[in-house]
C-alpha positions as CSV (number, residue, x, y, z in Angstrom):
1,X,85.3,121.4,169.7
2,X,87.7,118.5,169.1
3,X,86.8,115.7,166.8
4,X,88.9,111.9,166.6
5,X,89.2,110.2,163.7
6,X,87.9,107.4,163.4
7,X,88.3,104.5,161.4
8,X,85.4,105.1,159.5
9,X,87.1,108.0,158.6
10,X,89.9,106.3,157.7
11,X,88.4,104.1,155.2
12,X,86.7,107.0,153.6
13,X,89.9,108.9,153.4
14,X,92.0,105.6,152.2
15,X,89.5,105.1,149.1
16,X,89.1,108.8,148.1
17,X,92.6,108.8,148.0
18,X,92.8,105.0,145.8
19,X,90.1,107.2,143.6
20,X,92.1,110.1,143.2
21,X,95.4,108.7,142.2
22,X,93.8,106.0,139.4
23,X,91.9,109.3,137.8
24,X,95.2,110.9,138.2
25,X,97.0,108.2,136.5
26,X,94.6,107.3,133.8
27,X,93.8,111.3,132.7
28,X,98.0,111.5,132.9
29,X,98.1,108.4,129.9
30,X,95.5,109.7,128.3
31,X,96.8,113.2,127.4
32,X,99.8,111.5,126.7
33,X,98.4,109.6,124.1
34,X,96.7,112.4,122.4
35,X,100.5,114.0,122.6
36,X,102.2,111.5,121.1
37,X,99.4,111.3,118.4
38,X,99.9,114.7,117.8
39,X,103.5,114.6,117.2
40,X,103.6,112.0,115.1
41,X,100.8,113.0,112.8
42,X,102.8,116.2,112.8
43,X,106.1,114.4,111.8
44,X,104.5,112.4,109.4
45,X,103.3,115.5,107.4
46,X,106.5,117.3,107.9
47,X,108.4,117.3,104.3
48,X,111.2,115.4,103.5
49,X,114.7,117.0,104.5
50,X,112.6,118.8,107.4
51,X,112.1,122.6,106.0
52,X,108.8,123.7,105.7
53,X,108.0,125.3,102.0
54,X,106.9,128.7,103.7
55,X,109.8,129.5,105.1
56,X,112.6,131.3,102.8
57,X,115.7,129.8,101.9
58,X,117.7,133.0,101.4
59,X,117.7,135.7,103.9
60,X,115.8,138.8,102.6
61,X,118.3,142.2,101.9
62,X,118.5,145.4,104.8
63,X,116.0,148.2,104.2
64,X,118.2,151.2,102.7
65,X,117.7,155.1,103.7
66,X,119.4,156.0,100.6
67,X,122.0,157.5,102.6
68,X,125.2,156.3,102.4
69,X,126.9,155.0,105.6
70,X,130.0,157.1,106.9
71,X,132.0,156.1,109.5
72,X,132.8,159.0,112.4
């Protein structure tokens, strides 16, 4: 069984699809402001010359065996 669509139909369609596309467009800029916030707060905490204090400066030395290392 075969329907036309009509131009009710049409309408409908036209403004579900006006709906859609402004939700899209204002839940899109609003994540993006939280991002940006995010960033920045995070930047703006960040210490100055941009190393964290946890992380070590100097590598830390190889586990040893005890055993010497011999070339074959």
């Amino acid at each position: 069984m075969g329907t036309s669509l009509t131009p009710e139909f049409w309408r409908q369609f036209a403004v579900l699809l006006v709906i859609a596309m402004a939700v899209t467009f204002v839940l899109s800029a609003a994540l993006d402001a939280l991002y940006l916030r995010r960033v920045q707060r995070r930047a703006a905490q960040r210490p100055p010359g941009g190393i964290p204090p946890a992380l070590p400066t100097t590598p830390r030395p190889l586990p040893t065996t005890g055993r010497p290392l011999v070339k074959s």
